[in-house]
C-alpha positions as a Markdown table, in Angstrom:
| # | Residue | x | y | z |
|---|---|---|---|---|
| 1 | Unk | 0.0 | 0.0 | 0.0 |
| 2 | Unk | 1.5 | 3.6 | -1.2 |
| 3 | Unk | 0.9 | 6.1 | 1.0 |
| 4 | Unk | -1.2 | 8.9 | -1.4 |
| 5 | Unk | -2.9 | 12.3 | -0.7 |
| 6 | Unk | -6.1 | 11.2 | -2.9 |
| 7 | Unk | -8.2 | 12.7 | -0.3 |
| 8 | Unk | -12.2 | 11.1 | 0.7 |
| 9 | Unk | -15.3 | 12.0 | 1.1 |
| 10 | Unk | -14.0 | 13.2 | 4.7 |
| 11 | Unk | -11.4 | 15.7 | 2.9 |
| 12 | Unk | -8.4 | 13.5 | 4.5 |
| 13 | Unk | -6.7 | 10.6 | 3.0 |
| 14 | Unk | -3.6 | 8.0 | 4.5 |
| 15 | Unk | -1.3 | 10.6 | 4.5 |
| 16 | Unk | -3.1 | 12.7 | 7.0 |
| 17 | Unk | -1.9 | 13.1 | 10.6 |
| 18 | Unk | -3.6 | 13.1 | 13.7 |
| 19 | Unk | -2.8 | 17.0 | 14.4 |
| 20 | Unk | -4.4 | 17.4 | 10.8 |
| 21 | Unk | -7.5 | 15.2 | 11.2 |
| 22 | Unk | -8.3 | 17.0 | 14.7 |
| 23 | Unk | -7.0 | 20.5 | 13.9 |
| 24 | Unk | -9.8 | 23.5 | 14.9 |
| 25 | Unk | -11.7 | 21.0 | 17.4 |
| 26 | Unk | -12.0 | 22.0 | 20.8 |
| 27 | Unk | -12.9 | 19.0 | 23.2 |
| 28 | Unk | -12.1 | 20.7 | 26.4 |
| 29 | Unk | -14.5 | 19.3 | 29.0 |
| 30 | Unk | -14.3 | 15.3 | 27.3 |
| 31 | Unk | -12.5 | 12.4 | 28.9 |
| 32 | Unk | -11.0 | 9.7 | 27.5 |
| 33 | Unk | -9.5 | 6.2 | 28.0 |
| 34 | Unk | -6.9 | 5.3 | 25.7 |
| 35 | Unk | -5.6 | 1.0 | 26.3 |
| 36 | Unk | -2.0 | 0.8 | 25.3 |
| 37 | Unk | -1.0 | 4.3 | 25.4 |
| 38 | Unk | 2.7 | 3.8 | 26.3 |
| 39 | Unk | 3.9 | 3.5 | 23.0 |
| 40 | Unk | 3.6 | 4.1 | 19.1 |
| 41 | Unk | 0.0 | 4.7 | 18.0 |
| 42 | Unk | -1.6 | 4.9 | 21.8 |
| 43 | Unk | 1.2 | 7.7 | 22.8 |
| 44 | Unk | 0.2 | 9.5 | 19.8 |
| 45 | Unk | -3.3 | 9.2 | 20.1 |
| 46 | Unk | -3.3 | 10.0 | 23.7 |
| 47 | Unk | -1.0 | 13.4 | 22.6 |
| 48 | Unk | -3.3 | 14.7 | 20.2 |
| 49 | Unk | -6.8 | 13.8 | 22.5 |
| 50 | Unk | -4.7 | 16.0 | 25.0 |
| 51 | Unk | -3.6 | 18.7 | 22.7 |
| 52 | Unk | -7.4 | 19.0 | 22.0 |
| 53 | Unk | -8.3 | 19.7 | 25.6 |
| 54 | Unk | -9.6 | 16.1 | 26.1 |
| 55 | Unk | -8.7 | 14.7 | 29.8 |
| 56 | Unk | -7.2 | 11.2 | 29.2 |
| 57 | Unk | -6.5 | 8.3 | 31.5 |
| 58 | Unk | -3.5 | 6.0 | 29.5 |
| 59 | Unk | -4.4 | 2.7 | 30.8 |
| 60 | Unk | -0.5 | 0.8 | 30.5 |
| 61 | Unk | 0.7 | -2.6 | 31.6 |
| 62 | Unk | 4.3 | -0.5 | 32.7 |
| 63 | Unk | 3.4 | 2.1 | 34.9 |
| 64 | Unk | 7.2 | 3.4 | 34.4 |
| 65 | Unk | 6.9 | 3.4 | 30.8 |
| 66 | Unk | 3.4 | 5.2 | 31.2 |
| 67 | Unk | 5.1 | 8.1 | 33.6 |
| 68 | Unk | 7.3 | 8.7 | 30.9 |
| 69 | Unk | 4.9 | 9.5 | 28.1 |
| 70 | Unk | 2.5 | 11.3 | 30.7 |
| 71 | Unk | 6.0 | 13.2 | 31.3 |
| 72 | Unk | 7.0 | 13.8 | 27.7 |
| 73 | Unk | 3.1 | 15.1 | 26.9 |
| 74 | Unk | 2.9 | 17.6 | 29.6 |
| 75 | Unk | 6.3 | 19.5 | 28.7 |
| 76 | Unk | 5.2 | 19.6 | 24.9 |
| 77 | Unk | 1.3 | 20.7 | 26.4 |
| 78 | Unk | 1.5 | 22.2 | 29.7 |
| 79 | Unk | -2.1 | 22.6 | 30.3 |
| 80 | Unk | -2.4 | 18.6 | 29.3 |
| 81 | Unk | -4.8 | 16.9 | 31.7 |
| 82 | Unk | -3.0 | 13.0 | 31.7 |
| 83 | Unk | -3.2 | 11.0 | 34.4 |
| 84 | Unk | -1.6 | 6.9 | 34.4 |
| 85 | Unk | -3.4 | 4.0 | 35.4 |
| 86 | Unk | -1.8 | 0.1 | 35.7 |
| 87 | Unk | -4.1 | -2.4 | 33.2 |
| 88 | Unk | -2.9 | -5.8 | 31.8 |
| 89 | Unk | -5.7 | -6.4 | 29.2 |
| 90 | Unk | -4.0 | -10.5 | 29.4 |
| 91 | Unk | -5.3 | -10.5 | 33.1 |
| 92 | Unk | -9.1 | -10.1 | 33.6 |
| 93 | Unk | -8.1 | -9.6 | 37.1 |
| 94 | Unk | -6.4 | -6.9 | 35.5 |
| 95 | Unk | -9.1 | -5.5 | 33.7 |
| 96 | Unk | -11.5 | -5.6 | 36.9 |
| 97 | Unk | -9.4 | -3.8 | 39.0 |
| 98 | Unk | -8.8 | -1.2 | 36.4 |
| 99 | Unk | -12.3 | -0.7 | 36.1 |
| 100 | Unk | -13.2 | -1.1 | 39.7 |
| 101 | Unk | -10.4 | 2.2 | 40.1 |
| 102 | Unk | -11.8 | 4.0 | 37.4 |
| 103 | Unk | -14.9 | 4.1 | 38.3 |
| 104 | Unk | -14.2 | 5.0 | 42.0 |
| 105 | Unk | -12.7 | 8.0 | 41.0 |
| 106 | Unk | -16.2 | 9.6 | 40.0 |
| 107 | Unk | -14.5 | 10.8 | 36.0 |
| 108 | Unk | -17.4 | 10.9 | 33.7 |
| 109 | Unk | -16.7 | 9.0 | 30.7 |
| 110 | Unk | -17.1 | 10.3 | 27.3 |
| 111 | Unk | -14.4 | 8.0 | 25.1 |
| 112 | Unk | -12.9 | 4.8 | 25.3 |
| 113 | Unk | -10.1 | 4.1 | 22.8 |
| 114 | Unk | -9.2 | 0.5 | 22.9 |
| 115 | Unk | -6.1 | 0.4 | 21.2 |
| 116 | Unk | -3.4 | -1.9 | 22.9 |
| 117 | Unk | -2.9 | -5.4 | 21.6 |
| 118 | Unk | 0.2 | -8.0 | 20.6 |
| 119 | Unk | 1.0 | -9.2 | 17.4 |
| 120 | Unk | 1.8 | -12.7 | 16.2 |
| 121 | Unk | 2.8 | -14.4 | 19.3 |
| 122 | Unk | 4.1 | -18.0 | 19.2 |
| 123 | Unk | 1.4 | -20.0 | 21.1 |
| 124 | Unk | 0.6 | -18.9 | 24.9 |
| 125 | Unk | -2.1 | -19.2 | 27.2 |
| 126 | Unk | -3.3 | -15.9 | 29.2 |
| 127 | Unk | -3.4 | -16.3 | 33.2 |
| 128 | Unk | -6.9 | -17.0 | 32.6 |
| 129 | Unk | -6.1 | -20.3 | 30.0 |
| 130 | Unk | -7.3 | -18.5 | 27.5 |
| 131 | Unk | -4.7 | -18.1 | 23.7 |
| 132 | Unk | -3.0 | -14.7 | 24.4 |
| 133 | Unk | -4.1 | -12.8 | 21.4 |
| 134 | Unk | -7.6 | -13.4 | 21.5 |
| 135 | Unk | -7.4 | -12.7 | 25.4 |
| 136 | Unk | -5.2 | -9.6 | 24.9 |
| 137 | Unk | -6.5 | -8.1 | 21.5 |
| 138 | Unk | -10.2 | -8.8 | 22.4 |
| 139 | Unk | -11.6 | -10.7 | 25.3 |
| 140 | Unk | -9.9 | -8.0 | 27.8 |
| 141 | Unk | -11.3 | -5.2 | 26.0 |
| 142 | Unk | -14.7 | -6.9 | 26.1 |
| 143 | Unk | -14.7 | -6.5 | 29.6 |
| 144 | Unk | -13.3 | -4.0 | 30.0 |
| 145 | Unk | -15.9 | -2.0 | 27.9 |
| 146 | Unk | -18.8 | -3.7 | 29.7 |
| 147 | Unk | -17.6 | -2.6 | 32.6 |
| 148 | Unk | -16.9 | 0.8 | 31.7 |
| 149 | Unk | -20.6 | 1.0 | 30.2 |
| 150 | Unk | -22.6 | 2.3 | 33.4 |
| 151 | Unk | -20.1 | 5.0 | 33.1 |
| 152 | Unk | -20.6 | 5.8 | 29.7 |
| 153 | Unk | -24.2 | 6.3 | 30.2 |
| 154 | Unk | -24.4 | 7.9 | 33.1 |
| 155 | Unk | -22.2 | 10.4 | 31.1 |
| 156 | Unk | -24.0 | 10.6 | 28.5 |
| 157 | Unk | -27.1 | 11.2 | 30.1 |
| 158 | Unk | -25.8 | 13.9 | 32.0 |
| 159 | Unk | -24.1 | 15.7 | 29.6 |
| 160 | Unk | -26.0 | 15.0 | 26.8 |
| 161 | Unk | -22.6 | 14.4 | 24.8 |
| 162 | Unk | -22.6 | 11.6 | 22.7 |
| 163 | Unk | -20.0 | 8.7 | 23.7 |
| 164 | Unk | -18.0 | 6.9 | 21.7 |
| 165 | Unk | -16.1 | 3.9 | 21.6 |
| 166 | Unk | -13.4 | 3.0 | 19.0 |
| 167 | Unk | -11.7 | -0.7 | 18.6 |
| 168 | Unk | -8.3 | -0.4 | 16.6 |
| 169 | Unk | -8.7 | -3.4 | 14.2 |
| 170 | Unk | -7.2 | -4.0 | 11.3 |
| 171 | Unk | -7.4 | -4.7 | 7.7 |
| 172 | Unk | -5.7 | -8.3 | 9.0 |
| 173 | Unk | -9.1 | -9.2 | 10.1 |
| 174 | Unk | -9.9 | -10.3 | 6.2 |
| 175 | Unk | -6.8 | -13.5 | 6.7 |
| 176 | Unk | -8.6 | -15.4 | 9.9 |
| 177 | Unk | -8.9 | -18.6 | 10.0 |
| 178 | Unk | -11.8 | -20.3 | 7.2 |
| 179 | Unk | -14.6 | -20.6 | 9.8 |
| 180 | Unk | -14.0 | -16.7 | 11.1 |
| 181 | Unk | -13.4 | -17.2 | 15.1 |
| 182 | Unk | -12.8 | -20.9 | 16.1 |
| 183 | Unk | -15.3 | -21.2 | 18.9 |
| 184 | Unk | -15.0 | -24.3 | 19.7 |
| 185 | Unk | -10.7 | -24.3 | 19.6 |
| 186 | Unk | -10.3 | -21.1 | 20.8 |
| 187 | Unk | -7.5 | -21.8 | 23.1 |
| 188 | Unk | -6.3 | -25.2 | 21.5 |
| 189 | Unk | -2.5 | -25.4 | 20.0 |
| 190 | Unk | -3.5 | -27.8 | 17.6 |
| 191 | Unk | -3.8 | -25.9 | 14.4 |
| 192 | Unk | -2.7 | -22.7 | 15.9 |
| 193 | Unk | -1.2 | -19.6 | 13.7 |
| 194 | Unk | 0.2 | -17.3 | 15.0 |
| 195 | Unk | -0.8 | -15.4 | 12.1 |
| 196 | Unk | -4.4 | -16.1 | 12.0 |
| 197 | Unk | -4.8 | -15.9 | 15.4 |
| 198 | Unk | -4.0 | -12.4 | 15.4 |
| 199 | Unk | -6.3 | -12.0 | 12.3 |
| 200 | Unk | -9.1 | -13.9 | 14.2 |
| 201 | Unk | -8.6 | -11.3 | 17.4 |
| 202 | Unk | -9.0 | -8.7 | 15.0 |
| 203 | Unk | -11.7 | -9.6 | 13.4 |
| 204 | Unk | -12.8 | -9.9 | 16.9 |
| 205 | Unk | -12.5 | -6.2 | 17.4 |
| 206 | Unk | -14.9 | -5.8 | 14.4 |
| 207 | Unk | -18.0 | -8.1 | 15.4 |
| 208 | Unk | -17.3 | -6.8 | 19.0 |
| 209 | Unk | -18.2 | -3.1 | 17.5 |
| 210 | Unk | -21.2 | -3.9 | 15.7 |
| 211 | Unk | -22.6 | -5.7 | 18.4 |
| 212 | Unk | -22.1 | -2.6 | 20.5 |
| 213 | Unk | -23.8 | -0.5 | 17.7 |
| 214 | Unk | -26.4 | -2.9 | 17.4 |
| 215 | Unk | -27.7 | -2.8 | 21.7 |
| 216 | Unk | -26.9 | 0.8 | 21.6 |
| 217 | Unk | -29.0 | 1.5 | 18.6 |
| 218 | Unk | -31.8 | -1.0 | 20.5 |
| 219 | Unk | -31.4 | 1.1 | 23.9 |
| 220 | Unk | -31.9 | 4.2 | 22.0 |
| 221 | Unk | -28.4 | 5.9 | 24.3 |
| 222 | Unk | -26.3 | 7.9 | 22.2 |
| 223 | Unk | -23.0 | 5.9 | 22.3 |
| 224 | Unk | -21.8 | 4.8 | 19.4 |
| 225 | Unk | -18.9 | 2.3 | 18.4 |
| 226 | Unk | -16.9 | 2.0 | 15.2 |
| 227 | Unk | -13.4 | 0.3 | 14.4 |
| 228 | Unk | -10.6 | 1.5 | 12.5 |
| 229 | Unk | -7.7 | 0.7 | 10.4 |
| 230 | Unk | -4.6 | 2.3 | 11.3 |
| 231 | Unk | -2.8 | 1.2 | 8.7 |
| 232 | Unk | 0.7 | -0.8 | 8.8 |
| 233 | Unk | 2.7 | 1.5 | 10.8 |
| 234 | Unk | 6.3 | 1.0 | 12.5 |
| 235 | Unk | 5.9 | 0.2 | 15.9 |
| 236 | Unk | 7.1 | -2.1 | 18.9 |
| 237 | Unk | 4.3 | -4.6 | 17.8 |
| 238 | Unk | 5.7 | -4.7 | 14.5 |
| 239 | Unk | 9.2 | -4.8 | 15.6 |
| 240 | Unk | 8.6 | -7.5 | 18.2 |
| 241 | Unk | 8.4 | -10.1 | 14.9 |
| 242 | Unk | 12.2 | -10.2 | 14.1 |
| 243 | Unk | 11.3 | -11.7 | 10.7 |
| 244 | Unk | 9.7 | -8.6 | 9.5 |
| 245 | Unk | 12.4 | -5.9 | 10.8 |
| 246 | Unk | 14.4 | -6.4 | 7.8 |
| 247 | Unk | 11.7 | -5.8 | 5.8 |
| 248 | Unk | 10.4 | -2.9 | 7.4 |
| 249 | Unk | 13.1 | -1.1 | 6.9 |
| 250 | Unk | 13.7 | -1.0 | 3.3 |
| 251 | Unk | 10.1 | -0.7 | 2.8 |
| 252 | Unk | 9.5 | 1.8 | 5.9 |
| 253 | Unk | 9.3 | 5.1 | 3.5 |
| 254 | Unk | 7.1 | 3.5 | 0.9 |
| 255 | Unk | 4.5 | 1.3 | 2.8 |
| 256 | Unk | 4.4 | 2.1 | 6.0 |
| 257 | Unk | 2.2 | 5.3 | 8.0 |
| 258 | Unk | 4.3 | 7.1 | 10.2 |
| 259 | Unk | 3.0 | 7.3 | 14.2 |
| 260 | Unk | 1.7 | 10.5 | 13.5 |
| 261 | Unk | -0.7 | 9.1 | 10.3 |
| 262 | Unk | -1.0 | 5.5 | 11.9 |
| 263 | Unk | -2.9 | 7.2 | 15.0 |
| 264 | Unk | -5.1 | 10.0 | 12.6 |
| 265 | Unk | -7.8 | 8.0 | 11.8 |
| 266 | Unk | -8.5 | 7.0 | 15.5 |
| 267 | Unk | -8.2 | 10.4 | 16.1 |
| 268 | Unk | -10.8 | 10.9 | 13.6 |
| 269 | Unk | -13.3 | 8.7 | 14.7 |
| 270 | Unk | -13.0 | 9.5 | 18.7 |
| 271 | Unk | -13.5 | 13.6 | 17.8 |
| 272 | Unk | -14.2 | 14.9 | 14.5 |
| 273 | Unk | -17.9 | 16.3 | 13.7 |
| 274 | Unk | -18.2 | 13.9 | 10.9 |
| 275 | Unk | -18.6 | 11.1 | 12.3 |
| 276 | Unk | -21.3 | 11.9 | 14.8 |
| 277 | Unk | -24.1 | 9.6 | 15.1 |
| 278 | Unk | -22.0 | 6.8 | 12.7 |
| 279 | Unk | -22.1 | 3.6 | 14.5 |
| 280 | Unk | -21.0 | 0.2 | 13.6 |
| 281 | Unk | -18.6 | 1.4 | 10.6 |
| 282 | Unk | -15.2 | 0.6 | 9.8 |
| 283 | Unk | -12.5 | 3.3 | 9.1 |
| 284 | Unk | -9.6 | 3.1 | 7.2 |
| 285 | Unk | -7.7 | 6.1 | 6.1 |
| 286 | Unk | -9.9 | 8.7 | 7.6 |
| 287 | Unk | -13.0 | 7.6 | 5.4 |
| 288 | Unk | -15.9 | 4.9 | 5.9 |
| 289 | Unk | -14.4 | 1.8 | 4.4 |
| 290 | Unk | -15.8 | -2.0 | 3.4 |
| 291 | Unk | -15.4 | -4.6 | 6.2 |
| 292 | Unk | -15.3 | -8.1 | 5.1 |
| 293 | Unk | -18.4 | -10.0 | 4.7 |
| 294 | Unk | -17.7 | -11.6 | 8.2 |
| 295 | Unk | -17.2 | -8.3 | 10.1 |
| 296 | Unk | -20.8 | -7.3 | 9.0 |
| 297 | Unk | -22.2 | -11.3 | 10.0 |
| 298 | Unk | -25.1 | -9.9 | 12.6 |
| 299 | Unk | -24.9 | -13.8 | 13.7 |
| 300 | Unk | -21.2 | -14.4 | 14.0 |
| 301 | Unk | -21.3 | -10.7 | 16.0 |
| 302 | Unk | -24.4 | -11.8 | 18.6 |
| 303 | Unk | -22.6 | -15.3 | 19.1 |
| 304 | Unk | -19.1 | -14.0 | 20.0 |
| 305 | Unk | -20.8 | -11.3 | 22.5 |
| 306 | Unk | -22.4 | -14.4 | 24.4 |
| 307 | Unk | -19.2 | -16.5 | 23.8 |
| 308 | Unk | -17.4 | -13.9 | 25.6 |
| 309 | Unk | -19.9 | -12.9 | 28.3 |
| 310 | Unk | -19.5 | -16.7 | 29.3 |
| 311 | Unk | -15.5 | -16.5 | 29.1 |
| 312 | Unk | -15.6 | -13.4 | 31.5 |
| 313 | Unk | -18.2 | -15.0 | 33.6 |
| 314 | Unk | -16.4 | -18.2 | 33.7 |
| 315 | Unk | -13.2 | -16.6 | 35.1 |
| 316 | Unk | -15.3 | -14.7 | 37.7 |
| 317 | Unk | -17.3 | -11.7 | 36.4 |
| 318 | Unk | -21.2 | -11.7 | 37.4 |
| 319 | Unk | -22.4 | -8.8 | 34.9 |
């Protein structure tokens, strides 16, 4: 994929940045969530969200690492409103403490960016037994936005802002495995890819948002949820797989998004005008794009929702 400026129906295009895609919006008096905000895309997105006037809570398995971007934000934004919270989206444990803090502290609620996930792992069971990627990528961002749902209302209904929600997918999600998520082998190593695994998980993301549209639409609350592409961008998830570092680099100019484009259009989707009252789409490159036929399967969506309500329950969740 060559980066281009043939520009959408949005008036942006791949090349856009997140400072670009944002630029003249003022969302002082928002919060946000951002998952995976200590590095690459989440740092970025978390950056501009601030630079807007959003308050944001970077939710980071290394609290260290989080201090440091929190840091780094603040001296380029003075008046940035960041605070760091511990969450290990592989630990539902994790995720439930997380939450349990979060909503303790009283913050309304207005965006939840659920960005953080791991890429291509060899074959590993979370603390909960379940396969990593599926736990990491999707499963703990399940909970964690059912959770976190209460508080999205209760913010909406108060401030009469709408909420969003946006899952950072990816294209990847068209290469899962034939029968779309393995239900019934979800955590087995027989047959496992590490490859479509992460595909699977990402697919994941998709269903997970339409379902989300879908009861929001049915509860008539003004919340809406949408997915994105970021595009293939240079990051520590990419660079974790050795194989492709070689690659990577002589392609990096030609193929690849830079941080700054890689995090625009979840940028886009969390704050820009345009996409108010869109739920259940998929963005890539700042624009509305075609999900698979899969991603759009109302079925496959309503049967992962209950496959993972009983995951969550069966590791000790009640909701």
């Amino acid at each position: 994929m060559c980066l281009c400026n043939t520009k959408g129906s949005s008036g942006f295009s791949s090349s856009s940045t997140a400072d670009e895609v944002t630029e003249g919006i003022d969302a002082s008096g928002l919060t946000a969530i951002v998952t995976g905000a200590s590095s690459g895309i989440g740092t970025e997105t978390a950056r501009v969200l601030a630079l807007r006037g959003v308050h944001v809570t970077i939710a980071v398995r290394n609290m260290a690492a989080g201090q440091k971007v929190r840091e780094a934000i603040v001296k380029e934004i003075p008046e940035a409103k960041i605070d760091v919270m511990e969450l290990d989206l592989s630990s539902m444990a994790s995720v439930r403490r997380f939450a349990a803090e979060f909503n303790s502290l009283g913050h309304p609620l207005n965006i939840l960016i659920n960005n953080a996930g791991i890429m291509g792992t060899p074959f590993k069971l979370s603390q909960d037994n379940i396969e990593l990627q599926f736990a990491t990528n999707h499963l703990g961002h399940f909970l964690l936005t059912n959770l976190l749902l209460d508080t999205m209302k209760k913010t909406y209904y108060k401030s009469k802002k709408e909420g969003r929600i946006v899952n950072v997918s990816s294209d990847a999600h068209r290469y899962t495995y034939r029968e779309g998520i393995r239900f019934d082998r979800i955590s087995d190593e027989k047959g496992y890819s590490s490859f479509f695994a992460y595909c699977q998980s990402k697919l994941a993301n998709l269903l997970h948002s339409y379902e989300l549209a879908r009861r929001f639409k049915e509860e008539g609350v003004e919340i809406t949820a949408n997915s994105v592409h970021p595009g293939v961008i240079i990051s520590n998830v990419f660079h974790r797989r050795g194989c492709c570092i070689g690659l990577a680099n002589k392609l990096d100019k030609f193929v690849f998004k830079t941080l700054q484009q890689g995090a625009s259009t979840t940028c886009y989707a969390a704050l820009h005008p345009q996409v108010k009252g869109i739920s259940g789409a998929y963005f890539r490159n700042n624009n509305i794009a075609k999900a698979s036929s899969k991603a759009m399967d109302a079925d496959l969506a309503s049967r992962l929702w209950e496959f993972s309500l009983n995951l969550v329950k069966q590791n000790g969740d009640d909701s």
